[in-house]
C-alpha positions as CSV (number, residue, x, y, z in Angstrom):
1,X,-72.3,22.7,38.8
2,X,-74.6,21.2,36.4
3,X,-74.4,18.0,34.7
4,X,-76.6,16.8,31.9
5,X,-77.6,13.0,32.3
6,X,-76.6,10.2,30.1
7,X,-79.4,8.4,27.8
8,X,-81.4,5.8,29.8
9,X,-79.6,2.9,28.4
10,X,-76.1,4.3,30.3
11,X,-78.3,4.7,33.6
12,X,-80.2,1.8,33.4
13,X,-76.3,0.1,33.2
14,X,-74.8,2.3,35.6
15,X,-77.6,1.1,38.3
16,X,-77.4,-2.3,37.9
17,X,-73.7,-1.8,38.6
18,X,-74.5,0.2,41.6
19,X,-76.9,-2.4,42.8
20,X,-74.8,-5.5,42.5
21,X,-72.4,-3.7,44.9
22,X,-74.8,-3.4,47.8
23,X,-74.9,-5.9,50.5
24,X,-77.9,-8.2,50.6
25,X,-80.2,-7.9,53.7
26,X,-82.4,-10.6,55.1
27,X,-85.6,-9.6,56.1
28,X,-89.0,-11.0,57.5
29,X,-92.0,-10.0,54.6
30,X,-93.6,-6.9,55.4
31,X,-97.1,-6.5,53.7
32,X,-96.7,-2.8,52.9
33,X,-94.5,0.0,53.1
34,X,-95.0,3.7,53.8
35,X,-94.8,5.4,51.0
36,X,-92.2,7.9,52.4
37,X,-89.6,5.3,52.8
38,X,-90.3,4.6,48.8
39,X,-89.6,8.2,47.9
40,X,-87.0,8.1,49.7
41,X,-85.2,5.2,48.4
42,X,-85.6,6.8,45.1
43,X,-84.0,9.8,46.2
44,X,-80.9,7.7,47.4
45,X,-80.8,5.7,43.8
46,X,-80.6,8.8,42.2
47,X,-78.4,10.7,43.9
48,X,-76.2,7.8,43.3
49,X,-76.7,7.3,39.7
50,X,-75.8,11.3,39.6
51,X,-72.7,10.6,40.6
52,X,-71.6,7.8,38.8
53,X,-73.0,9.7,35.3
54,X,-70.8,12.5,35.9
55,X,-67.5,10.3,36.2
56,X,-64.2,12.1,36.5
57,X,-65.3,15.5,34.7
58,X,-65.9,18.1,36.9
59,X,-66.2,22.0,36.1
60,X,-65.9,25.0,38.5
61,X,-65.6,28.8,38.2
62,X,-64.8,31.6,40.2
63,X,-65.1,35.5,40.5
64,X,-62.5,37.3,42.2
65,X,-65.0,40.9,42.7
66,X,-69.0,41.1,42.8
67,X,-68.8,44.8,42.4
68,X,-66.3,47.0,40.0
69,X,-66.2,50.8,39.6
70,X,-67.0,51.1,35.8
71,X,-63.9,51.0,33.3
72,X,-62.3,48.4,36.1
73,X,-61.7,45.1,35.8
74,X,-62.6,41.8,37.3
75,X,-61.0,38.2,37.0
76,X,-63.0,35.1,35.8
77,X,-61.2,32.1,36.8
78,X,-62.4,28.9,35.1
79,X,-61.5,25.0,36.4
80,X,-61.9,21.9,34.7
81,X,-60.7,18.9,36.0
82,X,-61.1,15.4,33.9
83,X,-59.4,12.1,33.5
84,X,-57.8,11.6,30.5
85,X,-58.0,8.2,30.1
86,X,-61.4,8.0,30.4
87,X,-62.1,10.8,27.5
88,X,-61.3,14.2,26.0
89,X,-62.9,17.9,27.3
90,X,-64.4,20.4,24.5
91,X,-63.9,23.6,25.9
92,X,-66.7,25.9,25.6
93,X,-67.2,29.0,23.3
94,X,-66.7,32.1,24.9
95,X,-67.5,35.1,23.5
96,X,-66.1,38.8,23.6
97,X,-69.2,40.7,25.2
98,X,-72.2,38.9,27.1
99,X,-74.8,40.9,28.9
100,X,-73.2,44.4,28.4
101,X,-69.6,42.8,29.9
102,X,-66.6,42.9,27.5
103,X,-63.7,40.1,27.2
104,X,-60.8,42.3,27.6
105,X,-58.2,39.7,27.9
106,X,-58.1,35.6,27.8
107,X,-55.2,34.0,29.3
108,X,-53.7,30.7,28.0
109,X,-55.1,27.3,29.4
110,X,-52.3,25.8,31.8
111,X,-52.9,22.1,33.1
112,X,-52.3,21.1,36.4
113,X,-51.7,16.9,36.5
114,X,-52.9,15.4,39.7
115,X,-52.6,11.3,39.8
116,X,-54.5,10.3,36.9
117,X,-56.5,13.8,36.7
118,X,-55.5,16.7,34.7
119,X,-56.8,20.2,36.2
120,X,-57.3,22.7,33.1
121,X,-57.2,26.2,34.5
122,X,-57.8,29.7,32.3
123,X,-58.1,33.2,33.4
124,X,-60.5,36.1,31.6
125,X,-60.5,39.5,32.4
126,X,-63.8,41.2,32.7
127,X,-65.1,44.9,32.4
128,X,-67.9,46.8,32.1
129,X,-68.6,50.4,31.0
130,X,-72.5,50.7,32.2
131,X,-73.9,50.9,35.4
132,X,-76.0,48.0,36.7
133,X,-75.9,44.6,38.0
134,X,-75.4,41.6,34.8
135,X,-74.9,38.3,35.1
136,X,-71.7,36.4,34.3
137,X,-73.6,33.0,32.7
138,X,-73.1,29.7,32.9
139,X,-70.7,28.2,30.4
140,X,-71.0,24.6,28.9
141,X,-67.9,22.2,28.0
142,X,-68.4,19.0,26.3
143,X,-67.2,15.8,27.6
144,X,-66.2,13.1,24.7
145,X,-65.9,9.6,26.5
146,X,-63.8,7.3,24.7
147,X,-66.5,5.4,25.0
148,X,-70.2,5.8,25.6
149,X,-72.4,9.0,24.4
150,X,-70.9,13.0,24.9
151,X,-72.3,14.9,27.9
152,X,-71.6,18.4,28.5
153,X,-70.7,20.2,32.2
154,X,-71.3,23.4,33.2
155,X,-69.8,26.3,35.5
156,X,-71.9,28.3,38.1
157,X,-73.3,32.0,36.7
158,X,-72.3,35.3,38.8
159,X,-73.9,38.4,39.2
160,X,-71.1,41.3,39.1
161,X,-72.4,45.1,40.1
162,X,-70.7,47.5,38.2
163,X,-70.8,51.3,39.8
164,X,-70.7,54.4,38.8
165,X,-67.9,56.5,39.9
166,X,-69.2,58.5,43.2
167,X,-70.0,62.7,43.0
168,X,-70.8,64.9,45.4
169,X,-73.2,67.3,43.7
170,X,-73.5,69.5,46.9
171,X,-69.9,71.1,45.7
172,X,-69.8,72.8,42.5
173,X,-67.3,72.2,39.0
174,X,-64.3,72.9,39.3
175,X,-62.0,75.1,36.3
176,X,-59.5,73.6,34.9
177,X,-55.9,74.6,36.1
178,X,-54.1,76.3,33.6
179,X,-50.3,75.4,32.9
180,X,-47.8,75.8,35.7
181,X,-44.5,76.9,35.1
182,X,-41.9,75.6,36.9
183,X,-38.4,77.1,37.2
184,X,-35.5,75.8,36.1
185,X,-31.8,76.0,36.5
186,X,-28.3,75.3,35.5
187,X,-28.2,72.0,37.7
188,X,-31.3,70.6,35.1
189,X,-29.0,70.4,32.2
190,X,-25.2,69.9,33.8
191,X,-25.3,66.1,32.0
192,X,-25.9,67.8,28.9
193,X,-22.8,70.3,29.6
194,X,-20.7,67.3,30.8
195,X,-21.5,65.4,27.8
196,X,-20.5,68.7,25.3
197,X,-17.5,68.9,27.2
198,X,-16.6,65.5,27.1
199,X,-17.3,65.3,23.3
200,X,-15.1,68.4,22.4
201,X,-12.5,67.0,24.7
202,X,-12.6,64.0,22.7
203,X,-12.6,65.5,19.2
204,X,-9.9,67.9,20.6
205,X,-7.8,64.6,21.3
206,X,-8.5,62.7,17.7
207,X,-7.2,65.9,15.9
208,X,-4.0,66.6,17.7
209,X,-3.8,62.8,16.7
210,X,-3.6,63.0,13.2
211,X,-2.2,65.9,13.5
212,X,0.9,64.8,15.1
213,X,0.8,61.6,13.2
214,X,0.2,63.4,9.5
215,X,2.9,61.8,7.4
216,X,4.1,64.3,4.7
217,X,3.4,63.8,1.4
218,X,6.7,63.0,-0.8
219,X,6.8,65.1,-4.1
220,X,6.5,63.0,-6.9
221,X,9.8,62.0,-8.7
222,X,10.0,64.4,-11.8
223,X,11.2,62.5,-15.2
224,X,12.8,64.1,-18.0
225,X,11.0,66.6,-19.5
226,X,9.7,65.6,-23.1
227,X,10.5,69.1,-25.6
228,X,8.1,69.9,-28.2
229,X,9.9,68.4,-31.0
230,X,10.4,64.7,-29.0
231,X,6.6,64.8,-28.4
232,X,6.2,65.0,-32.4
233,X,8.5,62.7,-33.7
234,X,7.1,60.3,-31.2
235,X,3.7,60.9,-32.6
236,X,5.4,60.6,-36.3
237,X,6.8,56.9,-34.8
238,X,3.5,55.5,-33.5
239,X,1.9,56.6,-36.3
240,X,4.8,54.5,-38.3
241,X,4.6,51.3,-36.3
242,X,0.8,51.2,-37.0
243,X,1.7,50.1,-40.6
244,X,-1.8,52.3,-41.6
245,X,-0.5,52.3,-45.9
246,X,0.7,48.8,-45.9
247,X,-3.1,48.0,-44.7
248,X,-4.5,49.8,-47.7
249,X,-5.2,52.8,-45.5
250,X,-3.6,55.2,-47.2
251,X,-5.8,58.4,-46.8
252,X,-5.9,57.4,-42.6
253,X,-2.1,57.6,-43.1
254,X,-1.6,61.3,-44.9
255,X,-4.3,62.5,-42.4
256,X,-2.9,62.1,-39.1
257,X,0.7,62.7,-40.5
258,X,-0.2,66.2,-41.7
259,X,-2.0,66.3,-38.1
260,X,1.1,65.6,-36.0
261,X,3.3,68.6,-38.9
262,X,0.3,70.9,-38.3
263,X,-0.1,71.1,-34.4
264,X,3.6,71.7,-34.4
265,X,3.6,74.4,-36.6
266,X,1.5,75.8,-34.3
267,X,2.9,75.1,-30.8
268,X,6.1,75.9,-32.4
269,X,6.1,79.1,-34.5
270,X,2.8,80.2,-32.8
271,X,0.1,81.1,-35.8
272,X,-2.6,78.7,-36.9
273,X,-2.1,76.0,-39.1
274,X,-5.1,73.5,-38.8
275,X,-7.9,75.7,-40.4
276,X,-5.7,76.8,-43.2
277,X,-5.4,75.3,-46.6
278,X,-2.2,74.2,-48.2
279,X,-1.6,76.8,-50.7
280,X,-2.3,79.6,-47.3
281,X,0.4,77.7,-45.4
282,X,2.6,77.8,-48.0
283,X,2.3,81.4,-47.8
284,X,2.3,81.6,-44.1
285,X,5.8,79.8,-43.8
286,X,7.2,83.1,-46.6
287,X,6.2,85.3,-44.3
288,X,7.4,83.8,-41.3
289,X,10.9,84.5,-41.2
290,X,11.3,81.6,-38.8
291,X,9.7,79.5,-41.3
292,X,11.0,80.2,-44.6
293,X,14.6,77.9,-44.7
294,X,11.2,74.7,-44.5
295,X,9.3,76.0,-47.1
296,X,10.5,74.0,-49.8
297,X,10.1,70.8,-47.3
298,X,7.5,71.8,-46.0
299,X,5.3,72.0,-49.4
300,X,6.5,68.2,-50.5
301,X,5.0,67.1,-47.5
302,X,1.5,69.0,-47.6
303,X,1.3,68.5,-51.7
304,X,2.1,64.7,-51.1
305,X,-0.9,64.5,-48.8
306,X,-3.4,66.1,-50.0
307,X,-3.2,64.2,-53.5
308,X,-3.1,61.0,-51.7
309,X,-6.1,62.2,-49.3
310,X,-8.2,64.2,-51.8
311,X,-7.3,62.9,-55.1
312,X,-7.3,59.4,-54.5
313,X,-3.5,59.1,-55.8
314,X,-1.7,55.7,-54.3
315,X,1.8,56.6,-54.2
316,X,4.3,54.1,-54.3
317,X,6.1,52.5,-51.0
318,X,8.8,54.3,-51.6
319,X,7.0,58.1,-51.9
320,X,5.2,56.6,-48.3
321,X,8.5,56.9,-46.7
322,X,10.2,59.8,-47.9
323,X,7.2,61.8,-46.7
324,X,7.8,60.2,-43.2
325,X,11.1,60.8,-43.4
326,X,10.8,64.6,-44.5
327,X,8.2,65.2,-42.1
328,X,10.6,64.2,-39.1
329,X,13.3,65.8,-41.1
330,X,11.1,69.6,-40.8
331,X,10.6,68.7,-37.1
332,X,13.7,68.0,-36.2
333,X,15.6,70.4,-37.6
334,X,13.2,73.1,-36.7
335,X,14.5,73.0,-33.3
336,X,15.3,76.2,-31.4
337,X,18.8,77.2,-30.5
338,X,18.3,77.6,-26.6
339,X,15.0,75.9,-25.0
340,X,14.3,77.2,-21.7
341,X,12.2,74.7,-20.1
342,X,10.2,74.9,-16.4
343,X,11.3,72.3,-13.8
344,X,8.1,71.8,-13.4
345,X,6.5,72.4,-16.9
346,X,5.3,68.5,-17.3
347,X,3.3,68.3,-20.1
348,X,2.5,71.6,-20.6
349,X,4.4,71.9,-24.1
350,X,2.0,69.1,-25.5
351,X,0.2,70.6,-28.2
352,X,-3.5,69.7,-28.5
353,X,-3.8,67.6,-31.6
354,X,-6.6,68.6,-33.9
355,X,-8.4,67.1,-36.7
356,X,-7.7,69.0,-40.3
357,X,-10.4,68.4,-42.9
358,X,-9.4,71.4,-45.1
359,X,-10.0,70.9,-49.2
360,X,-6.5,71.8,-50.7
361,X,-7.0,75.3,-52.9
């Protein structure tokens, strides 16, 4: 262990300390002493003055292996013990590679309290990947007094060998082994057989579950069935309860009315209607036999319309509602003799409602 020495003010203190301790002899005058018992007196006072300079800070290493096969590792233990009441320890700046020896690992500084001195204690893993013999140095930490002037101590150095892996050259290289196969059989994969058993057992079990368990579905509750003619007059109603010509929409109002007549000319007597002008399905409903007791109805509701939706004509309230009431007077009494309806028919007898923009001719 090394220790540097304080400035010559702190030893010239630390002496007189020492001194006044010593017990005083009485002696007779001698005229001259050897000059070996002067040196050695010196030696004594210095030795002592060593001691007190270092104080409580001491600092200590250890190697746990001289000699490592290359790519191995040795352990560098480090140990500094210091009062910490009388000051504070720097610890020193290691670094990752010294003399062709890399750091590979530094463990965590643990303290170790002993009366009023605390032992700090780190481990550091050493290795070396060249041959040779390098030397582990000496490493310096500073001491901080709380009072006085910082002095630094230092560990011992180590030489570590680090050898090359040993060959006998008298034997020559060996091949490399190509891949052996080994042989297998059904007792290498039973767990996975159990566990494909056991997971078809268990999806076996869930579906029987449900199975069992299924609750049939209840067929929906059928209402009434809605004929042709109900679904238009209840068109013809909306339409009414919408008040479209009291608002001043007057056109809005002809145009869906001789929508709802239109689609159920065609759903009901089965020939187009919406892409035909009026004067074509005046004609239509004479040849239709079906047809031809509505003509005469059906032309005051299509003539109404069309002057109210192309020639701007505001009929009075009165003319509003006798078209209405013609219009559910042609539906209603257009009505076949015998309807033969599905059970299960639903809306299937809702005509698609289209849009007719047709010009009059």
């Amino acid at each position: 262990m090394k220790v540097n020495k304080p400035n010559k003010i702190n030893r010239l203190q630390s002496l007189k300390k020492a001194l006044s301790g010593l017990p005083m002899f009485h002696c007779r005058t001698v005229s001259k002493a050897p000059s070996g018992v002067w040196g050695f007196s010196f030696l004594l006072l210095f030795l002592s003055f060593n001691s007190l300079a270092q104080g409580d800070a001491h600092a200590n290493a250890q190697l746990d292996s001289r000699q490592i096969v290359i790519g191995d590792q040795a352990r560098y233990f480090i140990h500094i013990q210091n009062n910490p009441a009388t000051g504070r320890v720097q610890w020193a700046v290691i670094p990752d590679t010294f003399n062709n020896l890399e750091v590979v690992e530094r463990g965590k500084i643990d303290t170790v309290k002993q009366g009023n001195l605390v032992t700090y204690n780190q481990r550091i893993v050493i290795t070396g990947f060249d041959s040779g013999v390098y030397k582990i140095p000496s490493f310096a930490f500073t001491v901080i007094p709380n009072s006085g002037t910082p002095y630094s101590i230092q560990t011992d150095s180590f030489e570590l060998m680090v050898q090359t892996v040993p060959v006998d050259t008298t034997k020559g290289f060996k091949g490399i082994k190509g891949i052996i196969y080994v042989k297998s059989s059904w007792l290498d994969y039973i767990w996975l057989f159990a566990g494909g058993g056991l997971f078809f057992l268990l999806l076996a079990v869930v579906i029987i579950y449900f199975i069992r368990n299924k609750k049939l579905a209840r067929p929906k509750a059928q209402g009434p069935t809605e004929t042709l003619q109900d679904y238009a007059l209840r068109l013809l109603r909306e339409l009414e309860l919408r008040q479209l010509w009291q608002k001043k929409q007057v056109k809005e109002y002809y145009v869906e009315l001789t929508d709802v007549v239109r689609n159920y000319i065609e759903a009901r007597f089965q020939t187009s209607a919406m892409e035909l002008t009026t004067d074509e399905m005046l004609a239509k409903s004479l040849d239709i036999k079906e047809m031809q007791p509505y003509h005469d109805l059906l032309m005051a509701i299509l003539q109404t319309a069309d002057l109210a939706k192309f020639a701007k004509f505001q009929p009075l309230p009165e003319v509003h509602v006798d078209t209405m009431e013609k219009a559910r007077q042609f539906i209603d009494s257009s009505r076949p003799v015998i309807i033969e309806t599905p059970a299960n028919a639903g809306d299937a007898n809702k005509p698609e409602l289209k849009s007719d923009n047709k010009n009059p001719s």
